[in-house]
C-alpha positions in Angstrom: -29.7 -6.2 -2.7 -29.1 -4.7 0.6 -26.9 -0.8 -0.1 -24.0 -2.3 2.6 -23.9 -5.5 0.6 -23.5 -3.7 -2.4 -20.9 -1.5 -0.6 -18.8 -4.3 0.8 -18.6 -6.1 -2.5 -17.3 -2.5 -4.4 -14.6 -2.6 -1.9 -13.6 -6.1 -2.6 -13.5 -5.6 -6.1 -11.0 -2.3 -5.6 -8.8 -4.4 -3.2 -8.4 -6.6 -6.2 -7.6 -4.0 -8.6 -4.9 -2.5 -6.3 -3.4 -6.3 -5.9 -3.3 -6.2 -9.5 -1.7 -3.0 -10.3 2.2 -3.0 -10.3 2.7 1.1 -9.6 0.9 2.1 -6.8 0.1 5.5 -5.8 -0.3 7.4 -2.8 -3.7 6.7 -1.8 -3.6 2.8 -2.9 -0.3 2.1 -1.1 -2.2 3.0 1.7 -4.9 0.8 1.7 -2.9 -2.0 0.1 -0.2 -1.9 3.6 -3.0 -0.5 6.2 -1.0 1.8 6.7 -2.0 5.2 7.5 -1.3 8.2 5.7 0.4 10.5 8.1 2.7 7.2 8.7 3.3 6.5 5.8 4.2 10.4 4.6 6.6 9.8 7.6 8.4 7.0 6.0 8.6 8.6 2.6 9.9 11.9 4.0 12.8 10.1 6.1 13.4 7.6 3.3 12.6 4.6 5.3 10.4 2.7 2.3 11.0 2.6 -1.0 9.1 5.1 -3.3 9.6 7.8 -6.3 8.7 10.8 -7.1 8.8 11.4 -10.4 7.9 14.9 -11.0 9.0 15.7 -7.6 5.3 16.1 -6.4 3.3 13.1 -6.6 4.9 10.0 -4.9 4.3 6.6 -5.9 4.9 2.8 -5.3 6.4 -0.3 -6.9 4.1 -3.0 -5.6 6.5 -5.7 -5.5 9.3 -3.2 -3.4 6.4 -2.3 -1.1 5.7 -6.1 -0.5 9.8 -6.8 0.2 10.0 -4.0 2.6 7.0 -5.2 4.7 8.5 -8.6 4.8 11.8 -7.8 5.7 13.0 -8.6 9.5 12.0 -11.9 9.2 11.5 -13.4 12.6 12.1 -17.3 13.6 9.2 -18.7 15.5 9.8 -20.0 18.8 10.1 -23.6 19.3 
């Protein structure tokens, strides 16, 4: 089996995992938004998405509140 194959599928399978998991951290609430990690540092330091820090250190995600804040502003198509 061909090593990029192989490759692609591993990432599949941790895209899953992430999709799965109801606290996300760091790391997997980037790549579960696309959104970068100096952005997203940004929005956590001026409080603009919802996250915790529990140990005042490490900062992580509730999926489900990550999902709500992406959706919100909901736009009407146009006609």
């Amino acid at each position: 089996m061909d090593n990029f194959l192989i490759l692609e599928r591993l990432d599949r399978l941790e895209r899953l995992m992430i999709a799965n998991k109801e606290v996300l951290t760091f790391d997997e609430a980037c790549d579960y938004t696309g959104i970068s990690r100096s952005y997203l540092y940004k929005l956590t330091a001026a409080g603009q998405i919802p996250h915790s820090k529990p140990n005042g250190k490490l900062i992580f995600f509730e999926r489900e509140k990550i999902v709500s804040w992406l959706l919100q502003n909901h736009r009407k198509p146009l006609p």
